[in-house]
PyMOL CGO cylinders between C-alpha atoms (Angstrom):
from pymol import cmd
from pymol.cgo import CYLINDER

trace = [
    CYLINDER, -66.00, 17.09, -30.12, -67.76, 17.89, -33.35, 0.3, 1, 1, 1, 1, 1, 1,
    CYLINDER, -67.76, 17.89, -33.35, -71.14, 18.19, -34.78, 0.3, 1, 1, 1, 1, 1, 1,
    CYLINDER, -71.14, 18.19, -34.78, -71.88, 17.02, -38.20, 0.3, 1, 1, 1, 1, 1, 1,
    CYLINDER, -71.88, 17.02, -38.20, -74.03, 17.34, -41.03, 0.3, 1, 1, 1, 1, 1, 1,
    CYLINDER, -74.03, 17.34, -41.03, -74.83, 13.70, -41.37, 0.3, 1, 1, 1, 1, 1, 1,
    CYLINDER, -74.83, 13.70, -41.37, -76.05, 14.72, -45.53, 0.3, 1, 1, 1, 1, 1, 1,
    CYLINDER, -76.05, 14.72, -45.53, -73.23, 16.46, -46.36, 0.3, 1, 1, 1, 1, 1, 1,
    CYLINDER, -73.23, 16.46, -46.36, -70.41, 15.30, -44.06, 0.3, 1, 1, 1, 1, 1, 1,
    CYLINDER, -70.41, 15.30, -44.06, -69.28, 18.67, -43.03, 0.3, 1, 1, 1, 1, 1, 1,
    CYLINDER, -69.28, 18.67, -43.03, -68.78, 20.08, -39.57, 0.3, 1, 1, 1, 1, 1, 1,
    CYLINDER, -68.78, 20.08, -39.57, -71.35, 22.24, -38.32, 0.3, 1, 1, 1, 1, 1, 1,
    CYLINDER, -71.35, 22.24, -38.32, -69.86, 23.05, -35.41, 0.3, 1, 1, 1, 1, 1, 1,
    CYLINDER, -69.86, 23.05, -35.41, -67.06, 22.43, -32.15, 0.3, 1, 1, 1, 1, 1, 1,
    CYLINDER, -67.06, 22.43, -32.15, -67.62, 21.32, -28.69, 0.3, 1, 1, 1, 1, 1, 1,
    CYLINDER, -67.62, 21.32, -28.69, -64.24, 21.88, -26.30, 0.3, 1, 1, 1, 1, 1, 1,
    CYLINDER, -64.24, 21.88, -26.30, -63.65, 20.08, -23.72, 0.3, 1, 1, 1, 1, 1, 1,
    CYLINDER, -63.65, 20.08, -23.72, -61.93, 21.15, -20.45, 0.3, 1, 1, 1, 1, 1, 1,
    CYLINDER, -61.93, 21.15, -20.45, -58.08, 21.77, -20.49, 0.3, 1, 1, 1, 1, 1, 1,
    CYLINDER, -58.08, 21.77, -20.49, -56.49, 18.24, -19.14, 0.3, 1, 1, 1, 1, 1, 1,
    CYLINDER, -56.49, 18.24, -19.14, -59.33, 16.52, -20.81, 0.3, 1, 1, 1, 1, 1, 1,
    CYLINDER, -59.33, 16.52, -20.81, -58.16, 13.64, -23.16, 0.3, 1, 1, 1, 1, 1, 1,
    CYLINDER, -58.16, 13.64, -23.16, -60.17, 11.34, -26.05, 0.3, 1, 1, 1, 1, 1, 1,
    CYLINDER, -60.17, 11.34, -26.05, -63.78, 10.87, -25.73, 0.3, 1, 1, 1, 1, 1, 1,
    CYLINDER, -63.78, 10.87, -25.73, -65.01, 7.83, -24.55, 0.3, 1, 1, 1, 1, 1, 1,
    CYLINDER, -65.01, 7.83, -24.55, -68.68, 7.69, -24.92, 0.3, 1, 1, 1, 1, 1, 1,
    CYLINDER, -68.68, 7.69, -24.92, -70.93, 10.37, -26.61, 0.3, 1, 1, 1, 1, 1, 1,
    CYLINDER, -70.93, 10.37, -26.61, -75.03, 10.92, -25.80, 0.3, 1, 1, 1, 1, 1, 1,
    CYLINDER, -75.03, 10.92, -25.80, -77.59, 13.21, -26.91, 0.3, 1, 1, 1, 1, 1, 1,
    CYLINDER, -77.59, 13.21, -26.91, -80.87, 14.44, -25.10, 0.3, 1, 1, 1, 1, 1, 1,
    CYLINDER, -80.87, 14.44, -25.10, -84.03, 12.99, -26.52, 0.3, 1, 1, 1, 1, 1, 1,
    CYLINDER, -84.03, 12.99, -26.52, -84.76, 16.66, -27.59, 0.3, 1, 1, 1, 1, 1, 1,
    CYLINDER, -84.76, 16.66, -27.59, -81.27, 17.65, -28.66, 0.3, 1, 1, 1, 1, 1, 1,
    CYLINDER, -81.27, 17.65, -28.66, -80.73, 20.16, -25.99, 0.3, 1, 1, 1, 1, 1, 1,
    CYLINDER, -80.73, 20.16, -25.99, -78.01, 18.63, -24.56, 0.3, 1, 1, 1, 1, 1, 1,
    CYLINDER, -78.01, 18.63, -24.56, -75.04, 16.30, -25.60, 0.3, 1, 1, 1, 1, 1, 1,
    CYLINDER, -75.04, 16.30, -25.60, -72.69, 14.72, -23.10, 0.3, 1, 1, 1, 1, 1, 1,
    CYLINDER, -72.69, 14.72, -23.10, -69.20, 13.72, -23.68, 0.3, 1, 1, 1, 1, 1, 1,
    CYLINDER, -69.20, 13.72, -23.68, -66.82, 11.71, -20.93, 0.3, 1, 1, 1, 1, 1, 1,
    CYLINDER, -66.82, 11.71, -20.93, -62.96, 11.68, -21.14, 0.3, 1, 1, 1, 1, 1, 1,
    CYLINDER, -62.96, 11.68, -21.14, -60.48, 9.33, -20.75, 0.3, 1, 1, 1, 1, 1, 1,
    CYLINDER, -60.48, 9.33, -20.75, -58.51, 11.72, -18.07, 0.3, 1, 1, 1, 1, 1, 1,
    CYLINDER, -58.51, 11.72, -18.07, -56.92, 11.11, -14.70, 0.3, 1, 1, 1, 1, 1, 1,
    CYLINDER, -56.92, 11.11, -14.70, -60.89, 11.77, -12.72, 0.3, 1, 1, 1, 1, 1, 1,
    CYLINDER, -60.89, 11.77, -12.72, -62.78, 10.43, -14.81, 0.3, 1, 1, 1, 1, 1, 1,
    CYLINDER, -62.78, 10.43, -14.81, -65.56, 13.26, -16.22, 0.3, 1, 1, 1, 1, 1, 1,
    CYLINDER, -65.56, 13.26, -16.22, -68.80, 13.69, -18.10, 0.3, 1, 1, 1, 1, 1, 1,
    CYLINDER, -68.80, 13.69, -18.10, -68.83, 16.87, -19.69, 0.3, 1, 1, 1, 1, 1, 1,
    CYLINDER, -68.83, 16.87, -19.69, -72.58, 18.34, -20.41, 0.3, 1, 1, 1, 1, 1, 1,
    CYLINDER, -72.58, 18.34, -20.41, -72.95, 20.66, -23.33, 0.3, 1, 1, 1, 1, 1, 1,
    CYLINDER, -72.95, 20.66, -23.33, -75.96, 22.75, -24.66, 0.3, 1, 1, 1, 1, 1, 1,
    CYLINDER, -75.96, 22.75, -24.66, -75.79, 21.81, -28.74, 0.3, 1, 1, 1, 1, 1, 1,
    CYLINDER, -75.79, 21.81, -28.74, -76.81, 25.25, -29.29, 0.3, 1, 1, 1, 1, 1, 1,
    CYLINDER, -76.81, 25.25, -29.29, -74.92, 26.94, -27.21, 0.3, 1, 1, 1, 1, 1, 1,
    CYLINDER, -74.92, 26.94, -27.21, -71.12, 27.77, -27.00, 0.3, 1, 1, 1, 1, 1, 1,
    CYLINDER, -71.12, 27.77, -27.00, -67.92, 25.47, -27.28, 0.3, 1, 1, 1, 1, 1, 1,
    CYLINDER, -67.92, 25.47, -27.28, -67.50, 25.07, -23.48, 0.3, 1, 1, 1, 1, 1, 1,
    CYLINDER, -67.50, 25.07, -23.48, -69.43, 22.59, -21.32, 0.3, 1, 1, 1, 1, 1, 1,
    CYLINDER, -69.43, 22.59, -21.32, -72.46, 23.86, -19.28, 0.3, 1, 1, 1, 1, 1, 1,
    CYLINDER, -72.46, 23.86, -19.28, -72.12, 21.23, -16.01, 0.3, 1, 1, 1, 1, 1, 1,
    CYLINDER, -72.12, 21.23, -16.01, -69.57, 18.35, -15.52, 0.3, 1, 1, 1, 1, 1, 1,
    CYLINDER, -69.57, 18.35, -15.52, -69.70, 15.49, -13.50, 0.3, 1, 1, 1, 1, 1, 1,
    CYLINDER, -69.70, 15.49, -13.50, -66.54, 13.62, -12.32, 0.3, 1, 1, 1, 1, 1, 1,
    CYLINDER, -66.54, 13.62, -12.32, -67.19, 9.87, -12.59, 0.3, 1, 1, 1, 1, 1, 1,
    CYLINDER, -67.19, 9.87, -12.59, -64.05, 8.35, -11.93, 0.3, 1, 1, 1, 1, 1, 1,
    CYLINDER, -64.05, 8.35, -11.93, -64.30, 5.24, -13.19, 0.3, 1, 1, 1, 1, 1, 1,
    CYLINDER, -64.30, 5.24, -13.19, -63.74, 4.37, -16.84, 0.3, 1, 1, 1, 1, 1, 1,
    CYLINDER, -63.74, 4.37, -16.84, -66.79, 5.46, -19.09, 0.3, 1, 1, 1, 1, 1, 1,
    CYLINDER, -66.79, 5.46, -19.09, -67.36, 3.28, -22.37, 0.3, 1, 1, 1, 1, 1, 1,
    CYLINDER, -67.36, 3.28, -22.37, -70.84, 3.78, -23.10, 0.3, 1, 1, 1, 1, 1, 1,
    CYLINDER, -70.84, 3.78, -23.10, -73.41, 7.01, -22.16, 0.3, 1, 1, 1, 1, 1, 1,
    CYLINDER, -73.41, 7.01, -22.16, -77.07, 6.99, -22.41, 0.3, 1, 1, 1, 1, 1, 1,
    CYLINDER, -77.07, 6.99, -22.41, -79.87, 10.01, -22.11, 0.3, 1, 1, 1, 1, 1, 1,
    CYLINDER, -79.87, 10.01, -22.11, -83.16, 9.05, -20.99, 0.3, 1, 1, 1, 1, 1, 1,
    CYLINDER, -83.16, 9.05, -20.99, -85.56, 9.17, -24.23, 0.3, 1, 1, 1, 1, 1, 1,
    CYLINDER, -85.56, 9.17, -24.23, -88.26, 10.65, -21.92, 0.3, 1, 1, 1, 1, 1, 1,
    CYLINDER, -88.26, 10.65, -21.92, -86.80, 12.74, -19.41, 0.3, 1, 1, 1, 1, 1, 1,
    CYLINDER, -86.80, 12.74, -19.41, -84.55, 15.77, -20.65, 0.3, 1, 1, 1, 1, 1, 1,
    CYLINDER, -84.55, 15.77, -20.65, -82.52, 15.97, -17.56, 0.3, 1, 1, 1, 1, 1, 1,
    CYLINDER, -82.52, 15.97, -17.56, -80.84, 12.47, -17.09, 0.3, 1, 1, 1, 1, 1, 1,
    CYLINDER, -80.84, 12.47, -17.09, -78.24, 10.02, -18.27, 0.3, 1, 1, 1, 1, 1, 1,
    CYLINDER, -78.24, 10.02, -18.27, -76.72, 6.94, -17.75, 0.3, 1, 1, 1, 1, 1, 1,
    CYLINDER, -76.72, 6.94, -17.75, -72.94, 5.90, -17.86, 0.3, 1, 1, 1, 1, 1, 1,
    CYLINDER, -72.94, 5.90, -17.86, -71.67, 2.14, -17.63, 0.3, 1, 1, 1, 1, 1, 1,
    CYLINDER, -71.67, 2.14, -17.63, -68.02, 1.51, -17.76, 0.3, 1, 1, 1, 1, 1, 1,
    CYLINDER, -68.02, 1.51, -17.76, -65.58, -1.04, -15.84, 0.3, 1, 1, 1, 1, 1, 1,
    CYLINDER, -65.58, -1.04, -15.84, -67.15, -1.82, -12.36, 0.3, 1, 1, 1, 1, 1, 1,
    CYLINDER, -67.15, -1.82, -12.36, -70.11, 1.10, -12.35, 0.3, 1, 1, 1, 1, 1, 1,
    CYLINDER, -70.11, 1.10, -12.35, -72.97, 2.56, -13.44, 0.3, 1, 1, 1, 1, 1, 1,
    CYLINDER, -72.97, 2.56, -13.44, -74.10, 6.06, -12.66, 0.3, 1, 1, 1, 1, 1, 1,
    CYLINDER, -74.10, 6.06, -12.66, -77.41, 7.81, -13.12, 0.3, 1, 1, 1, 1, 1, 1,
    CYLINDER, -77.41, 7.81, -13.12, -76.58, 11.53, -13.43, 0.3, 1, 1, 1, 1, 1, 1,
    CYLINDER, -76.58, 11.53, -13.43, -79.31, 14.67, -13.12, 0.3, 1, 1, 1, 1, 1, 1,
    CYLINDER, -79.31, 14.67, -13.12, -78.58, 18.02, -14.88, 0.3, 1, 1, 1, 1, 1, 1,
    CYLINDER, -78.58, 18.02, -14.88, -80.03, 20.61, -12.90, 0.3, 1, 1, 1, 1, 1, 1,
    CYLINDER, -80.03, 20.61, -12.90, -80.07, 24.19, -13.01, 0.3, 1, 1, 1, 1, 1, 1,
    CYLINDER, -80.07, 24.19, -13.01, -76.41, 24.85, -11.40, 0.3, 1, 1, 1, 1, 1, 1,
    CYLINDER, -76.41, 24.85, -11.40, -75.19, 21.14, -11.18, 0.3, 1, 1, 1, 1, 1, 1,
    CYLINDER, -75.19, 21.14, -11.18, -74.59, 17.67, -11.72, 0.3, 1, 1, 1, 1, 1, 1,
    CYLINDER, -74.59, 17.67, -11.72, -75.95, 14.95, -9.29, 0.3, 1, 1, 1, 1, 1, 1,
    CYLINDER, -75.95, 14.95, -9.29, -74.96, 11.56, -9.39, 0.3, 1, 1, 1, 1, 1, 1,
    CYLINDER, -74.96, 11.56, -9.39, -75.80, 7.91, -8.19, 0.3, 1, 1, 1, 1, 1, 1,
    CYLINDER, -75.80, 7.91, -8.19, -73.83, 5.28, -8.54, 0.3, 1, 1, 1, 1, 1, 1,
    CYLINDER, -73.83, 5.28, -8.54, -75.64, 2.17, -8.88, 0.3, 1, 1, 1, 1, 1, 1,
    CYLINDER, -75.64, 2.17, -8.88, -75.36, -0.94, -6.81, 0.3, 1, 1, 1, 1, 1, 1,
    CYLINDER, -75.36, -0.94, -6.81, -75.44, -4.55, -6.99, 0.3, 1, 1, 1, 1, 1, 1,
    CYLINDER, -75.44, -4.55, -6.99, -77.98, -6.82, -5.26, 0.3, 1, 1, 1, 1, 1, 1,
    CYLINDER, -77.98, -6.82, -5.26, -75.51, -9.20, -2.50, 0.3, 1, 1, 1, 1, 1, 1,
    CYLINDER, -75.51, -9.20, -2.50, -71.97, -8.08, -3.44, 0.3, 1, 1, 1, 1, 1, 1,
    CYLINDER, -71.97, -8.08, -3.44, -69.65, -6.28, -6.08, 0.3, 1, 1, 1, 1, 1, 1,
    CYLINDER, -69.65, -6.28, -6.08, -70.84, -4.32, -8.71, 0.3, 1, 1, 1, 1, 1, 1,
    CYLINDER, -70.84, -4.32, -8.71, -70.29, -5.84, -12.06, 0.3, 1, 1, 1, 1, 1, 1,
    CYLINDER, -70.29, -5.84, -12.06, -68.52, -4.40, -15.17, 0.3, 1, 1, 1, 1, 1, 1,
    CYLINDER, -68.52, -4.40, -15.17, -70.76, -3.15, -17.51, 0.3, 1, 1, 1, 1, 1, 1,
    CYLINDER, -70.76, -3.15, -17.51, -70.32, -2.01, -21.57, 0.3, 1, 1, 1, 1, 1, 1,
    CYLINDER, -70.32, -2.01, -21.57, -73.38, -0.83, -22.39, 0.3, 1, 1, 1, 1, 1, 1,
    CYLINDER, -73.38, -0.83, -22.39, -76.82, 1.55, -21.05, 0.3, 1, 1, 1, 1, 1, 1,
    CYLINDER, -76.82, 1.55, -21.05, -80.19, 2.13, -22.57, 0.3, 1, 1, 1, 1, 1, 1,
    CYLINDER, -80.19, 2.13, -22.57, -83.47, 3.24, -21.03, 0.3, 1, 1, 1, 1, 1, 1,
    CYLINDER, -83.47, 3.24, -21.03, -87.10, 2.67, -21.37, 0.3, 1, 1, 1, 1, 1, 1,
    CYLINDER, -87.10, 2.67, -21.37, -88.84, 4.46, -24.15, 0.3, 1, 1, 1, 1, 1, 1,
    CYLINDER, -88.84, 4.46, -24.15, -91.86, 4.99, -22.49, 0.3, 1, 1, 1, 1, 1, 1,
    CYLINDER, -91.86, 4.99, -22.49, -93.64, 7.30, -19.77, 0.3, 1, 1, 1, 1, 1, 1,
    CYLINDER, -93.64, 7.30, -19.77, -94.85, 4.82, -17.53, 0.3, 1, 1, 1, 1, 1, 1,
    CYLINDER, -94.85, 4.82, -17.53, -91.17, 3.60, -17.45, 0.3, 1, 1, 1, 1, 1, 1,
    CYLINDER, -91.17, 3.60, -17.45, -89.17, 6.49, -17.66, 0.3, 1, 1, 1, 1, 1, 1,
    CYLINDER, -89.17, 6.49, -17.66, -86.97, 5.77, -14.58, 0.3, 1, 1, 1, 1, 1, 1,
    CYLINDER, -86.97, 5.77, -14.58, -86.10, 2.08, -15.98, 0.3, 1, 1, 1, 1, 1, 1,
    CYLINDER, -86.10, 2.08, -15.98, -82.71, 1.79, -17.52, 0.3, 1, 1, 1, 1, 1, 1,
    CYLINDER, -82.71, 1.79, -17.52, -80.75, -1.53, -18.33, 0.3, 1, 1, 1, 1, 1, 1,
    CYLINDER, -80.75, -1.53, -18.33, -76.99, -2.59, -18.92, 0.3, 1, 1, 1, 1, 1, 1,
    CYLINDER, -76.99, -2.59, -18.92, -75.09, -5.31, -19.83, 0.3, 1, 1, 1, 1, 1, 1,
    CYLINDER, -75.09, -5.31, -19.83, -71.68, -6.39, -19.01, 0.3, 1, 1, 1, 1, 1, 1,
]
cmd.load_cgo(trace, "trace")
C-alpha cells in the first residue's frame, strides 16, 4: 500500500501488508489521519490497521472473512470502521491491543449484500452508519 503526495504524485511512503496477503480491496483513513485500514483479497478475509506515521507493518488486524469491497472510518470517532462486502457488514473497534468486531444483522432474515459504507458526520450521530447494496 502506498502513500502519496497528491501535488506532486510521488510516493511518500510504504505500508506492507502481512505475508499471504493479496490485492487490496478497500482502503479508509481515520478522520484525523492516525490510522489507515487496508483489507485483502486472501483466503480469511482481513482488515489490516496501520498507524500512517508509523512503520510499514500493520498495528492490529481483524479477520473478516467475507469479501470486503468498500471500508469506512467513522468521521467522529477515531477508533471505528465500517466494512460492507458480499452478504455482511462489520463494525470494527481499534483498541489498545486489539480488534473487535460486529457483524451486523438484518431485521427478519438474511443479511443482504452490500457495496458501499458511510457514517454520520455529526456528534449527536456518531454511532449511525448506512450501506447500500
Amino acid at each position: 500500500m502506498f502513500i502519496w503526495d497528491a501535488l506532486t504524485g510521488e510516493v511518500k511512503c510504504k505500508k506492507r501488508l502481512p505475508k499471504g496477503s493479496r490485492l487490496v480491496t478497500a482502503i479508509g483513513i481515520s478522520a484525523t489521519d492516525k490510522y489507515v485500514c487496508a483489507s485483502d483479497a486472501a483466503e480469511k478475509i482481513t482488515a489490516h490497521v496501520f498507524d500512517v506515521e508509523g512503520g510499514i507493518n500493520p498495528i492490529q488486524s481483524i479477520s473478516i472473512n467475507m469479501k470486503i469491497v468498500h471500508l469506512a472510518w467513522s468521521p467522529v470517532v477515531e477508533n471505528m470502521f465500517a466494512t460492507s462486502g458480499k452478504d455482511h457488514v462489520a463494525i470494527c473497534t481499534v483498541e489498545k491491543d486489539k480488534i473487535t468486531k460486529k457483524m451486523g444483522s438484518s431485521k427478519g432474515g438474511k443479511m443482504q449484500s452490500h457495496c458501499s459504507v458511510a457514517w454520520a458526520n455529526d456528534d449527536a450521530n456518531k454511532n449511525v452508519f448506512f450501506s447500500g447494496g
